[in-house]
Structure formats: structure tokens, C-alpha cells
N, C-alpha and C positions, 0 to 999 in steps of 0.2 A: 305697484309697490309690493313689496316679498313680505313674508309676517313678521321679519324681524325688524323692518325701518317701521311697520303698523305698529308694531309693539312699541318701538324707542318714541312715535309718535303718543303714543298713549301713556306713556313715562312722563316726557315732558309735559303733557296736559294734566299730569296730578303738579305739576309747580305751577303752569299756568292757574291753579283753581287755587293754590295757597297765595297767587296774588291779587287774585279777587277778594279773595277772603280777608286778607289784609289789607287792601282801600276800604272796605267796609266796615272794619273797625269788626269782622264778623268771627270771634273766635269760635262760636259752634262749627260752623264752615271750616275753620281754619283746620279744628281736630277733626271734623269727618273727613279728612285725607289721610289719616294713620288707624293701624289698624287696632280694636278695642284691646290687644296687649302688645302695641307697639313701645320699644325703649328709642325715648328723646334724649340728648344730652345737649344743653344748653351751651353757646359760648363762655358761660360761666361756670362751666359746670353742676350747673345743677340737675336730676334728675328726675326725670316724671315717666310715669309707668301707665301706658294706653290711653286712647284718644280722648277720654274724660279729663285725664289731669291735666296733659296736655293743653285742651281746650283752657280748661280753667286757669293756669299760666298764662295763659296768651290773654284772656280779660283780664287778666290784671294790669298785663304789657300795655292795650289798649286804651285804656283807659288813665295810664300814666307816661311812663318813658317814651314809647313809641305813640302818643296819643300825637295823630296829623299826620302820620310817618307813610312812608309807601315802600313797600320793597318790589323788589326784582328781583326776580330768579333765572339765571342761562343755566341750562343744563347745558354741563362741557363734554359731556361722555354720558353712552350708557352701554354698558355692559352683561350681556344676558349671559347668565350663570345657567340656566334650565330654562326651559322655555315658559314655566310661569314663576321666575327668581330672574330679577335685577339690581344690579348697582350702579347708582347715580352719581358722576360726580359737580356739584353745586356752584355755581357763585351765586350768593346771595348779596345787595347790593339792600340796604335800608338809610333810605334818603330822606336828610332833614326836613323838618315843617317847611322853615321858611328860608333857607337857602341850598348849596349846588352842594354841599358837604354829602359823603355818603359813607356810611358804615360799612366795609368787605368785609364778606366773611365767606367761608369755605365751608362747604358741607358734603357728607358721605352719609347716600341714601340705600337703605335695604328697600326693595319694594317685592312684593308679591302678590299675581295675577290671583284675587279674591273671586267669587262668583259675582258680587257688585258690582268692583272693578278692581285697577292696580291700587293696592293701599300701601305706604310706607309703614314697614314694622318694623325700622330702624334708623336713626337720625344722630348724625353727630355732624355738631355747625364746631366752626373753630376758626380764630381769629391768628391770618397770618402774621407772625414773627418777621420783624422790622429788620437787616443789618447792617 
């Protein structure tokens, strides 16, 4: 394996761990994948400013809206910009409690090779237009 499919392998395992995080209803988990001044931007646009507020957004999510929810994440691409700079591109899929219904959404990840590991210090999810 070359460093660069190690590396796109280690990209997609920070989604891999935000869908752990998310069955568990585990928003600390969830923000320790972004880094402590990562910019998030919501499908709704709202924003939050490093892994703390993040976090804290996401309990709130858990514990109401998405409360029983699971997502999926396919990373469709990853793109090395430097050798410790990536960008990701997302489907994120959040499927309903009790039926086959699923929320898509698209997202574009900044990530960068931290000395802990890869962190996302950049997130914008956004919900495909219908036509």
C-alpha cells in the first residue's frame, strides 16, 4: 500500500469513528474527530467554532431530533492537497428511528495530519437541491 492510499485509508476512518460516535448517542466522541478550532457548518447553516461547541451541538441533536438515528458516512473521494492537508468529499446518509427513510446530505471535509491523528478543521454538510 503507497502513503497515499495509508493516508486516504486513515481519512476515511476519522468517518468511520464519527459513526461510532453517532450509534452511541456519543457526542464527546463525536467532536473529538475535529480539531479544537475546527469551523463546522451545519446543514442549516448554523455555525460552531472547534471541537467543544461542536460536541455540544451534537448533544443537543442526540438527545432530540436525531435521538435513535444512525448515520453513514461513504467517503467518495479524498484528495491530498500536501501531504499532511486533505479534502474529503461526503455522503452522509442519517436514517430514520423506525423506518428505511434516510436524510442525504453532502459534505466537504478539510482534514489535517495532527500529531494525534487526522482531525477535520473544516466541515460543511449541505443538503442536495431537488429539480
Amino acid at each position: 500500500m503507497s502513503a497515499a492510499d495509508a493516508d486516504a485509508a486513515e481519512v476515511r476512518s476519522v468517518f468511520g469513528a464519527l459513526e461510532t460516535a453517532w450509534a452511541r448517542s456519543d457526542a464527546d466522541a463525536f467532536g473529538r474527530v475535529f480539531s479544537a478550532d475546527a469551523d463546522f457548518t451545519s446543514v442549516r447553516a448554523d455555525h460552531y467554532r472547534g471541537s467543544a461547541q461542536i460536541a455540544a451541538a451534537h448533544r443537543r441533536l442526540f438527545a432530540t431530533v436525531y435521538a435513535g438515528t444512525r448515520l453513514t458516512a461513504t467517503v467518495l473521494r479524498v484528495t491530498r492537497l500536501r501531504p499532511d492537508i486533505a479534502v474529503a468529499r461526503v455522503e452522509n446518509k442519517v436514517h430514520a428511528r423506525e423506518s428505511d427513510a434516510a436524510l442525504v446530505l453532502h459534505a466537504q471535509a478539510v482534514l489535517e495530519r495532527r500529531p494525534e491523528n487526522w482531525l477535520i478543521v473544516a466541515f460543511l454538510n449541505m443538503l442536495p437541491v431537488r429539480q
